[in-house]
N, C-alpha and C positions, 0 to 999 in steps of 0.2 A: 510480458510484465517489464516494466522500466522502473527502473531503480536513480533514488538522488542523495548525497550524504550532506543533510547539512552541516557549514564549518564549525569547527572544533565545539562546541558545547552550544550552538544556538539554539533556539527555539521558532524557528522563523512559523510565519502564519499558514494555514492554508493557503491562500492565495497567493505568498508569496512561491511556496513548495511548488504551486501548480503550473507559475510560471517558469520555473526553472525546467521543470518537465518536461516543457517544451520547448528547450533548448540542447541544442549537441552536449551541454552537460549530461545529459541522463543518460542511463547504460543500459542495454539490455540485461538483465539479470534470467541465467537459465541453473540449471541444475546445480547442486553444489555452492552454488554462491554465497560468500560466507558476508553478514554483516559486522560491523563491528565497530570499536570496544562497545560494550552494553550502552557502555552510559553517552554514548551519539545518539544523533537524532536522525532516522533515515525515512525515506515518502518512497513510497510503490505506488505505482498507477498498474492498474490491471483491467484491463480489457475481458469482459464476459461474451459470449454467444450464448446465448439462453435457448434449448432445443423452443418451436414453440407450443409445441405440448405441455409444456414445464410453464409457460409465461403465466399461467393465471393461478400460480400456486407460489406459496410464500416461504420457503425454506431454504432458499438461495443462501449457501454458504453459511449460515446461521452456524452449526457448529465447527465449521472450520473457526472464525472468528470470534466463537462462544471459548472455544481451547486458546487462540493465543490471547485474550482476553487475561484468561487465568490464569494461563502461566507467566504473566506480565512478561511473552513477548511484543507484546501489542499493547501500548498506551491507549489508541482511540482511534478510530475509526470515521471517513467524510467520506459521504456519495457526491460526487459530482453532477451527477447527471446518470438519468435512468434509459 
C-alpha cells in the first residue's frame, strides 16, 4: 500500500492523486501508520492478488470499505483499474 498526503487543505482530483503516486513522493505505508490531522486529504493506492477461486465472486473488500465508509474514515472510494 502507498500512501500520498495532499498539501495543507487541498482537494486535488483523482487524477492528479494518481499521478503523484507515481512519483518518489509516495511512501510506503505499513503497520501503525498513523494519518493525519482528520481534516487532510490523503490517497492509498493498494494493490490486491485476488486468490483465483475468489475471481468470479463479488465481495471483494465490500465490508472492509462499507466500515470506513461509516465511520467517515473514508470520504470515497476510485477503482483504477481492475
Amino acid at each position: 500500500m502507498e500512501h500520498w498526503p495532499a498539501q495543507g487543505m487541498t482537494k486535488p482530483t483523482f487524477d492528479e492523486a494518481m499521478a503523484q503516486l507515481n512519483t518518489p513522493r509516495a511512501a510506503l505505508v505499513e503497520k501503525g501508520f498513523k494519518f493525519g490531522p482528520s481534516w487532510t486529504n490523503h490517497w492509498l493506492r493498494v494493490n490486491l492478488r485476488i486468490p483465483e477461486q475468489f475471481r468470479d465472486r463479488e465481495v471483494i473488500c465490500e465490508h472492509m470499505i462499507q466500515t470506513l465508509l461509516t465511520d467517515k474514515q473514508l470520504s470515497s472510494i476510485h477503482f483504477a483499474k481492475p
